[in-house]
C-alpha positions in Angstrom: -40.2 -46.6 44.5 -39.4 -42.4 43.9 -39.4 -42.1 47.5 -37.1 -45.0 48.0 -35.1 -44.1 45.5 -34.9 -40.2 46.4 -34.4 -41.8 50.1 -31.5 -43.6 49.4 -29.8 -40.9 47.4 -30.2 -38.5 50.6 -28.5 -41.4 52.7 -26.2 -41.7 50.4 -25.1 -38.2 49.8 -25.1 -37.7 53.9 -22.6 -40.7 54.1 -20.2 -39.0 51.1 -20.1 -35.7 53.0 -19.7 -37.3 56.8 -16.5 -39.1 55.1 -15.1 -36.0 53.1 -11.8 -34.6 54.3 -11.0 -31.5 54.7 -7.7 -30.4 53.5 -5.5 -27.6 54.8 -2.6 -25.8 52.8 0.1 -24.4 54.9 2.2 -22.0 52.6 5.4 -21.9 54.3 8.5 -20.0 53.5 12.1 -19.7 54.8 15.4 -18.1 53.8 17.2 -21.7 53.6 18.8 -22.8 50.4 17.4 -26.0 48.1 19.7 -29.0 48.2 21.2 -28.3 52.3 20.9 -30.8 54.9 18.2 -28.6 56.5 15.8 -28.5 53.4 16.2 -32.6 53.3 15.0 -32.2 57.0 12.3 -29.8 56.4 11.2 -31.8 53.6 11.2 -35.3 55.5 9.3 -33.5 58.0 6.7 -32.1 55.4 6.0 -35.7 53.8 5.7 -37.2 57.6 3.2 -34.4 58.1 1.0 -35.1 55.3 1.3 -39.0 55.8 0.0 -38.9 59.1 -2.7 -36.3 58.7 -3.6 -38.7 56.2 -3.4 -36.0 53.8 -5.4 -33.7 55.2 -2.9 -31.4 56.1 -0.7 -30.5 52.7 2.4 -27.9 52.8 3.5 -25.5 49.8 6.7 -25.1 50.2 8.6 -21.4 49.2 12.7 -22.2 50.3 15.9 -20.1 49.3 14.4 -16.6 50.0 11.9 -16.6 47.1 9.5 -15.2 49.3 11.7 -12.3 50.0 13.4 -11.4 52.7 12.2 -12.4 56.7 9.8 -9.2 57.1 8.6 -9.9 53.8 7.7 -13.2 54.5 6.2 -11.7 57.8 4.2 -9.3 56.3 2.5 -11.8 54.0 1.7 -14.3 56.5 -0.1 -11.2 58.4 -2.1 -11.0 55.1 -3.2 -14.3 55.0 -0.7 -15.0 51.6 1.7 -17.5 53.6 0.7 -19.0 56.6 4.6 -19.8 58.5 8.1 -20.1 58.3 11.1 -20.7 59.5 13.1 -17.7 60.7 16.3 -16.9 62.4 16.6 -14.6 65.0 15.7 -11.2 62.6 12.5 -12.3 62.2 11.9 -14.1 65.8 12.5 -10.1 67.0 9.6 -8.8 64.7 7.5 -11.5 66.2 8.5 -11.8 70.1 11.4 -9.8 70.7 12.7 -10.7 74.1 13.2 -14.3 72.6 16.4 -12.3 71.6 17.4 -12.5 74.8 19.2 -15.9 73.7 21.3 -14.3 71.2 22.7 -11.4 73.4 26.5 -11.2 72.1 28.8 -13.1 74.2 26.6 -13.9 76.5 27.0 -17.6 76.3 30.3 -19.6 77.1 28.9 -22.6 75.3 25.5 -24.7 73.6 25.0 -26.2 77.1 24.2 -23.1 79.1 22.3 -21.6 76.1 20.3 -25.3 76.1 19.5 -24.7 79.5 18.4 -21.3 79.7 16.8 -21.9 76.5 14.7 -25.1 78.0 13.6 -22.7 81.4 12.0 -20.0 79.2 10.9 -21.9 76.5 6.9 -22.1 77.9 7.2 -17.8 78.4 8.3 -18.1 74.9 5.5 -20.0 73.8 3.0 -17.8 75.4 4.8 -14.6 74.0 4.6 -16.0 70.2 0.5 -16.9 70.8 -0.4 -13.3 72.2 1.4 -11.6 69.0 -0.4 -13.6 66.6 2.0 -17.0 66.1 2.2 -20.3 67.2 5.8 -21.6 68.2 6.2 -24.9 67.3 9.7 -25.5 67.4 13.2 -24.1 68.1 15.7 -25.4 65.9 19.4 -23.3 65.5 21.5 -21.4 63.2 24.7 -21.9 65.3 27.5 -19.8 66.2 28.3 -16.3 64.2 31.6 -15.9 62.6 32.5 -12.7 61.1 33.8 -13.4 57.5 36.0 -10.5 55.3 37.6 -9.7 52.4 40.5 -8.2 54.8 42.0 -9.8 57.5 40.1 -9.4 61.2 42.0 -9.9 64.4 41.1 -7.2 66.8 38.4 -4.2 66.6 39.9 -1.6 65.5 40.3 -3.9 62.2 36.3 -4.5 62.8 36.5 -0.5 62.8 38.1 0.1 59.2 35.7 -2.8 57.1 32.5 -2.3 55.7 30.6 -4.7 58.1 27.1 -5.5 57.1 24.1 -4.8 59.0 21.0 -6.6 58.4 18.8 -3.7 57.7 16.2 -3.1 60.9 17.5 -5.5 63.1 17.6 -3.8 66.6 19.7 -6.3 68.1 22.8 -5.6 65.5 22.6 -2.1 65.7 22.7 -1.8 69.5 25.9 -4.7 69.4 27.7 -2.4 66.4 26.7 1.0 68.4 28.0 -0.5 71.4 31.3 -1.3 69.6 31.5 1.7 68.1 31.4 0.2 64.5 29.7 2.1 61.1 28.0 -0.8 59.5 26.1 -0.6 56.1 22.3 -1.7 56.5 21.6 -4.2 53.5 18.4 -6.5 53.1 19.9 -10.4 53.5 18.6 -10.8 49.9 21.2 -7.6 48.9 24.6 -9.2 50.6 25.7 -11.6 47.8 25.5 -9.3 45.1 27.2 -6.5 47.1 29.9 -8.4 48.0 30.3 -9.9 44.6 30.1 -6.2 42.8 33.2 -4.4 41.7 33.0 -1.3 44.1 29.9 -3.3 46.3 29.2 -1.4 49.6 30.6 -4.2 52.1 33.6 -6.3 52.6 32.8 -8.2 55.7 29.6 -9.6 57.0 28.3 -12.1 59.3 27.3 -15.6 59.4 27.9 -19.1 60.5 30.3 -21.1 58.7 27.2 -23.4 57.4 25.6 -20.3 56.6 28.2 -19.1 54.3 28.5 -21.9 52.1 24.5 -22.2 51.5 24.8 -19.0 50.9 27.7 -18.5 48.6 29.0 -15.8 50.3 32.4 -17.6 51.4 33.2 -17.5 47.3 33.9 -13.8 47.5 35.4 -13.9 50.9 39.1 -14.8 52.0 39.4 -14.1 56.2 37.0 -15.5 58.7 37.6 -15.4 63.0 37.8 -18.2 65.6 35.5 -15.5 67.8 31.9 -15.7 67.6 29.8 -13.0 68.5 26.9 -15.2 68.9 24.9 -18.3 68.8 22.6 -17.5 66.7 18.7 -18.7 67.3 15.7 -20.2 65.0 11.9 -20.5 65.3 9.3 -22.8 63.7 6.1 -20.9 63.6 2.6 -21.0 61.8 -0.2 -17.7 62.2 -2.3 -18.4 64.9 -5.2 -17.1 62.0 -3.8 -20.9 60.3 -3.5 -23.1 63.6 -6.5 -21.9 65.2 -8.6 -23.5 62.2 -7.2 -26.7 62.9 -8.9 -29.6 64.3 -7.3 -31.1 67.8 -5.6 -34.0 65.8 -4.0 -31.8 63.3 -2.7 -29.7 66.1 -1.1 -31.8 68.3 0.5 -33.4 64.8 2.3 -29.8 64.0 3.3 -29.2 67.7 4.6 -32.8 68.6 6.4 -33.4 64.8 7.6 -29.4 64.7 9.4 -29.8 67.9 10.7 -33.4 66.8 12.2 -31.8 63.2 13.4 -28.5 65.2 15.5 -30.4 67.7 16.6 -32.4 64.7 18.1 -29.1 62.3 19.7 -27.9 65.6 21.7 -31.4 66.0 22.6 -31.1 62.4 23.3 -27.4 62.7 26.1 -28.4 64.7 27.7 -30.5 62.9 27.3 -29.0 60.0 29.0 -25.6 61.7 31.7 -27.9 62.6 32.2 -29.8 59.3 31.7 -26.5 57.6 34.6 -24.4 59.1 37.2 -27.4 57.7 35.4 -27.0 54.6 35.8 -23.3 54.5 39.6 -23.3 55.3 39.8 -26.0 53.1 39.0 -23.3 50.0 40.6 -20.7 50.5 39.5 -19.2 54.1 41.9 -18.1 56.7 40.8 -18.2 60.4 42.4 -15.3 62.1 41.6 -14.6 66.4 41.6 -16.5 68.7 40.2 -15.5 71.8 44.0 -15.9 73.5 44.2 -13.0 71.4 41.4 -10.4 72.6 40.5 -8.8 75.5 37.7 -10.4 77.1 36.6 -7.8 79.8 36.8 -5.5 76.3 34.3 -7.7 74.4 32.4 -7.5 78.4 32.1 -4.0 78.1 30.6 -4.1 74.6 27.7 -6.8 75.8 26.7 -4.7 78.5 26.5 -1.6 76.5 24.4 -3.3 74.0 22.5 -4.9 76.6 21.7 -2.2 78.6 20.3 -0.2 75.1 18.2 -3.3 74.4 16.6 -3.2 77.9 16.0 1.1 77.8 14.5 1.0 74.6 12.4 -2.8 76.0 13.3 -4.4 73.1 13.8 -7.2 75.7 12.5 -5.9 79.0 14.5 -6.5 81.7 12.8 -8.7 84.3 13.8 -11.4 80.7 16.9 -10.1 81.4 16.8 -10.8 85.1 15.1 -14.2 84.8 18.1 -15.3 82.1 20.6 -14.0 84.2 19.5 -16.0 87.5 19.1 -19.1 85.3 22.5 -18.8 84.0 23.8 -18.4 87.1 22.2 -21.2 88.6 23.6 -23.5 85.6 27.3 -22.6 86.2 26.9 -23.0 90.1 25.6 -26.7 89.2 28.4 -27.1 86.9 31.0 -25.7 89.4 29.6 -27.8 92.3 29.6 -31.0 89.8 33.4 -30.7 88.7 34.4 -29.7 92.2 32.6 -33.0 93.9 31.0 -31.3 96.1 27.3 -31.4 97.1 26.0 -28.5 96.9 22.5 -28.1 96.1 20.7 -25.6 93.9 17.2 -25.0 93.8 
């Protein structure tokens, strides 16, 4: 009867352990605001995460910058203290800088060529993220960047006289400022609201897109903002390879395939927002000043390839990235120029 008994207490405890689930905590942290349209998104994302892992796969969540600023975050996910985020652009270029190559100022005539550029590279991408340490898992967007003042902005030389922010280490902004031969004052993200809300603060004008200064506050101590955008600006999903390795298969494919679905969705909504945002901006208070009727276009030319050309010298993004987005934009706008003429022509 012991040995019975001692028998079925093994088979029991055998059967308890085969059915035990092992449950992984992704800490994950992003500069996004509680209460936006994007943190609903994130969070619908998280709870269809842990409902189909069956709770085996649980997030922490660490929104609105409490984590500190992007290479904050960055530096504690190399630690092992966070495991991912969700970056914009700054942080994508401490990560896999020729990703950048998307947010080269004025590169872009509009979303569809970025899209398709964006779509042809997208697998390099991938592949770049997973050699430095990351997996991608999705692309979402922050939208178009709008340079917002406390003065009025309709040409450069006015772009000359403000205190334009710089976001502190971010090669991309200083080779675009440097290029347009523009002084700008290098601030942590976390450090731009209370400059610009301070007495005698250090800047007057940053940038940002329209979305981005509401869930940010900023646009409550700003009065000017232009039609012109420098940029689109870009996003990434991402999650240590040290994190996603440990995964099983399931788990995986569940943070790839829902990451992408949930990125695809924040860059629809980004666009709307951006749109609904700028009426909501000029509704309060802000002024729109400069159209591009008004500037120089082979001027704003100029300044892209000067910028460009110090981003590929110092291989921030090497140039055959350069090359390879250059022949792919090319070969968008030859399809587009074939399609509105009628004609038949064929690219490969």
């Amino acid at each position: 009867m012991v040995l019975r008994a001692l028998l079925f207490c093994s088979l029991l405890l055998t059967a308890l352990s085969l059915n035990a689930k092992t449950v992984y905590t992704l800490k994950f942290a992003t500069l996004i605001p509680t209460g936006t349209s994007w943190t609903k998104i994130l969070d619908d994302w998280i709870r269809e995460v842990e409902r189909e892992s069956d709770g085996r796969l649980k997030f922490k969540m660490y929104p609105g910058g409490v984590m500190g600023d992007e290479p904050d975050v960055l530096r504690k996910i190399r630690k092992g203290q966070l495991h991912g985020g969700l970056f914009t652009g700054y942080g994508i270029g401490r990560i896999y800088s020729p990703a950048r190559v998307l947010e080269v100022p004025f590169l872009f005539k509009d979303t569809d060529e970025s899209d398709y550029v964006r779509d042809h590279m997208m697998p390099a991408f991938e592949k770049g993220f997973r050699e430095n340490g990351f997996e991608l898992l999705g692309w979402p967007e922050i939208g178009f960047i709008h340079l917002f003042s406390k003065y009025p902005v309709s040409s450069l030389d006015d772009m000359r006289k403000r205190h334009i922010w710089l976001w502190q280490g971010d090669p991309l902004g200083e080779a675009f400022f440097e290029a347009a031969d523009i002084a700008p004052v290098p601030l942590s993200i976390i450090d731009v609201y209370p400059q610009l809300s301070a007495k005698h603060g250090s800047i007057d004008t940053v940038y940002v897109s329209t979305f981005g200064a509401i869930a940010l506050q900023w646009y409550t101590q700003l009065k000017y903002g232009t039609h012109i955008a420098v940029t689109n600006a870009i996003g990434g999903l991402v999650v240590s390879n040290r994190f996603f390795n440990k995964l099983p298969d399931d788990l995986k494919r569940l943070l790839k395939t829902s990451g992408a679905r949930m990125s695809a969705a924040i860059r629809e909504q980004a666009r709307t927002e951006n749109q609904r945002s700028k009426k909501l901006l000029e509704q309060n208070g802000i002024t729109f000043l400069w159209n591009w009727e008004e500037a120089s276009e082979q001027e704003f030319i100029a300044i892209r390839d000067k910028a460009a050309k110090h981003l590929r010298d110092t291989d921030y993004i090497p140039a055959d990235i350069f090359e390879q987005t250059r022949q792919l934009l090319e070969q968008y706008r030859q399809r587009q120029r074939a399609a509105h003429s009628g004609g038949n022509t064929a690219v490969n």
